[in-house]
Each structure stands twice: as C-alpha cells, then as structure tokens.
N, C-alpha and C positions, 0 to 999 in steps of 0.2 A: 504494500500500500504506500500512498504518498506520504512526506513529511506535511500533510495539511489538516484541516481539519476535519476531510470526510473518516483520513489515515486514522486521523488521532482517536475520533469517536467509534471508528470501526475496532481497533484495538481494546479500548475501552470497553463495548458494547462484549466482547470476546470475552474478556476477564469477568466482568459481571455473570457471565453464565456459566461461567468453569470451565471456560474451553481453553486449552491450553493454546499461550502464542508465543510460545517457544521457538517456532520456525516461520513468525511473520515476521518477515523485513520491513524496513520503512527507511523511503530513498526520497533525495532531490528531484533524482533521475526525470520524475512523470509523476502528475498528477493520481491521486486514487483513480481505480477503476470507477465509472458510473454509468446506471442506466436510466433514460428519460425514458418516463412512462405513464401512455394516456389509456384512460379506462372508461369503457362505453355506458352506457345505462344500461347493458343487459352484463355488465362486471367483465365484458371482453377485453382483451390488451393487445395493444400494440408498445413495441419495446426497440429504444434505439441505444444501442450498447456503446461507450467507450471506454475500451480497455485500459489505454493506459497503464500504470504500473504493474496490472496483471502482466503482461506480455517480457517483463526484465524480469521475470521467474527461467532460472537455466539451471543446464545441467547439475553444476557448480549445486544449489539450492538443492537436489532431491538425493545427491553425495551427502552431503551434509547429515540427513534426512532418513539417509540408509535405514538406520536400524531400526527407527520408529517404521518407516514404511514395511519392512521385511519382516516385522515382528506384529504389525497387525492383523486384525479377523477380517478385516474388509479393507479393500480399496477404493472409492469412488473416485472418478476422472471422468472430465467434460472440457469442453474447447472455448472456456474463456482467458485459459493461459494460450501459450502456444502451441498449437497439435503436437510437436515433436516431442515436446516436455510432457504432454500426458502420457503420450505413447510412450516413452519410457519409463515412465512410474508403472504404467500398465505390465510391464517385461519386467521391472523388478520386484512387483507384488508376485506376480507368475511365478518368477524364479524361485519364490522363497513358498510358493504352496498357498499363496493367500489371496481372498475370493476376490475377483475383480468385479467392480458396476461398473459399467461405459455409460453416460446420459450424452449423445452428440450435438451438446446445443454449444452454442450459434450452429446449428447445422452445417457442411459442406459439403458442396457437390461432388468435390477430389478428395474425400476422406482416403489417408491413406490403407491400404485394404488390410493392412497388421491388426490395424484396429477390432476388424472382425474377431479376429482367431484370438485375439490376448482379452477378451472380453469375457468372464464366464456367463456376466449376463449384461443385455445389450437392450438399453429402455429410450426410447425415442416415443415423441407423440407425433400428433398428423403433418404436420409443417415439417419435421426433421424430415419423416418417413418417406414423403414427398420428394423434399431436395435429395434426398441419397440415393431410391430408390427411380425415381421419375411417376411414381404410382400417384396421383390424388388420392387421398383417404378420406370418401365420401360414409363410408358405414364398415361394416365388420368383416363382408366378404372382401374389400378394397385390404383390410390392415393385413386378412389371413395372407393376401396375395404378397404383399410386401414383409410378412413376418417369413413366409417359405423362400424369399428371393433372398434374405441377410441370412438364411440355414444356410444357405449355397454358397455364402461369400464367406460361410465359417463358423459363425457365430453358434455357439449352444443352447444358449433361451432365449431367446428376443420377447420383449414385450413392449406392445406396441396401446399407447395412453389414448385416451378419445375423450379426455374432457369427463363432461356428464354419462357418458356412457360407460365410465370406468374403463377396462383394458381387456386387450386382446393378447394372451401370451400361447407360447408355442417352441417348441425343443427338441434338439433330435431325442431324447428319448420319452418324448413324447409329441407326437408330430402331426396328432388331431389337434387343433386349435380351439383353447377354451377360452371362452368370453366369464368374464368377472366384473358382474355389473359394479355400480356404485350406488349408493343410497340417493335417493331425492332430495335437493337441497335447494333453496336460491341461492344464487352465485350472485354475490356483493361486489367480489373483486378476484380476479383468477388470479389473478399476477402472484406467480411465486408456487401455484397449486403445482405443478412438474417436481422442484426442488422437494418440497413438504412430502410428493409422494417416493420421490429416491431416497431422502433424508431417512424416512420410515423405512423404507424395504432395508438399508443399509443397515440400520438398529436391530430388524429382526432375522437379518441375518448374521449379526453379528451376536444378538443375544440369545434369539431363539431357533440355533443351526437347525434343529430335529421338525422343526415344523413344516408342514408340506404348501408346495408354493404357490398353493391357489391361497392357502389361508395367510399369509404372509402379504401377497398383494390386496386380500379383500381387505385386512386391516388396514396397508395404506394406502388404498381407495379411503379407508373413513377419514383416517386422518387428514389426506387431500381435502378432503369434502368437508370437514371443519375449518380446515385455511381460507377457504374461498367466502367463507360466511362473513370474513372480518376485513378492512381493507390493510391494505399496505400488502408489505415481501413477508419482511421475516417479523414484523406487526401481527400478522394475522398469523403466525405459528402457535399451537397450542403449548402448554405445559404439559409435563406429564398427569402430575396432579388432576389437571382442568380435563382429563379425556377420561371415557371409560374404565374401568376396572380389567372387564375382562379382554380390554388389547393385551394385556401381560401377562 
C-alpha cells in the first residue's frame, strides 16, 4: 500500500481485526490501490480499479513470505497484483501441498494457461467467465458450458458464481454439474459479494477440510447473501458473531 492515507487506514483497519501485517509494505513508490465505484438502484456495480501500489508487489515480497505461504491451509490469488506474482505464489503453495483458490478478477483474456492446472479450485462469476472463456453466461446451461471448457484447460473444480442464482460448480471427479442455489434476498449493494463468497469458501476450507463441497459453497452462498444486504466492500462483511450458529 501507499505511504498515504488510504495506506495508513488500510493498515490500521488490518490490525483492528487481527489480521496480521506482517508482510504489508508501504512505499512512496505509488499511491494505494483504489477502486471507484457506482451502485445502481437495483444494488448493481460497476467498478473502475486503480492498482497502483498493488502492482510493486515482486518476486522479492513472496521470498520473503516463503514460509508463511508454504506452511498455510489455503492459498487464495487473484489478479489485482500482477499475474506473474500470483502465478507464483500459486506454484509455491502447490509445491508445499497447500490448497490453492484462483478468483480471476480483473478478468483477462491472455490468462496465462498455468493458471488453470496450479489452481485446485478455480471461482470466477459471469463477467470473468465471459472474458476467458468467450461464453456469455446468460443462465446455468451457458456457466455448465464454460465450467467443462476451464476442465479442459486443466482446472479441477471450477465454480462458476451467478449472483442471485448462487453457483454452478463442477470437477473432474465429479463432472455432472451441480447448481447450489442461494437464498432470497434484496440486494442493497453487491459490490464486494465475489470476495465475501471466496473469503468464506477459503475459511471452510481451511477450517472445515472434511466437509463436502456442495455444503461449503451453500454456506458461502449465505454469507455472500448477507454482504449484499448492507452497502459498502468490506462495510457490508458480517462478523462471525453476527451470522448463524450452524455455519460452524
């Protein structure tokens, strides 16, 4: 992050919750990352990203990093660093035996195809699913189409988000396609519901390995589905406290 004040509050916001920032930088270099973001009356977003100091994350930073990376239950990576820098966190979680998330957002069209195969599980919604695959993802038989076309390019579980519809996931060892609705909700503000439902999948596979993974994402289907009720990003995240009992 920047030496600024989005830096400083981000940092701060970090510590407040107990999250370790042990391996957050903060440079002259480039301003914090940010993203501007308008939200419709029916809670839809459109989001325009600047990177920024995200993108001076290198190799250098996940050496560093080794051992935490190498020694945890999950890895989650996405492309608002720079692809090259996930993709190798991606190859050293692998190396060391530890579960990989891929979420490919900012989507691209030239993903490189490593990405596929170093992915144990591979979570895009309709807009990624689109740019990578070329599919529109109008309904459920459109995400099956694009969940069997990322099995081909490598990938082990793909699941593929749809909003109010919950998700469509699908695996080579299991290669009938199941749909995993999500509860009924209004949607206040979506913005940030993607992250809230990797953030969860990551937790419950990280705390609850033995669970089977329809039940894993129908949890965080809920907990998506409670993000969107509230506005902001990480504003509208619930507590654990503040959620059901029997998510745990």
């Amino acid at each position: 992050v920047g030496k600024d004040s989005f830096g400083n509050d981000y940092v701060e916001n970090l510590k407040k919750n107990g999250i370790s920032t042990a391996f957050v930088g903060q440079t002259t270099d480039a301003a914090t990352g940010t993203a501007s973001i308008i939200v419709n009356s029916e809670g839809q977003n459109v989001i325009v990203i600047v990177p920024g100091a995200n993108l001076l994350l290198n190799f250098e930073d996940l050496k560093r990093a080794s051992d935490v990376i190498c020694k945890a239950k999950v890895v989650v990576c996405q492309l608002e660093i720079t692809p090259a820098v996930s993709l190798e966190a991606l190859k050293m979680a692998r190396a060391s035996g530890v579960k990989t998330l891929f979420n490919p957002a900012p989507a691209l069209a030239d993903l490189d195809p490593q990405f596929y195969t170093h992915s144990d599980i591979f979570c895009c919604n309709e807009t990624e699913a689109e740019i990578l695959t070329g599919i529109p993802v109008g309904n459920l038989e459109d995400a099956e189409k694009v969940g069997r076309m990322l099995l081909e390019r490598g990938c082990k579980l793909v699941i593929v988000t749809l909003g109010a519809e919950g998700c469509m996931m699908i695996s080579v060892e299991e290669p009938i396609p199941k749909h995993v609705p999500a509860g009924k909700v209004r949607a206040v503000d979506t913005t940030g519901a993607g992250d809230s439902f990797v953030g969860a999948l990551a937790f419950y596979l990280a705390y609850y390995p033995k669970l089977p993974m329809e039940e894993m994402i129908r949890k965080s289907n809920y907990v998506a589905s409670v993000s969107v009720q509230a506005s902001g990003t990480q504003s509208s995240y619930p507590y654990r406290k503040d959620l059901p009992q029997d998510l745990f």
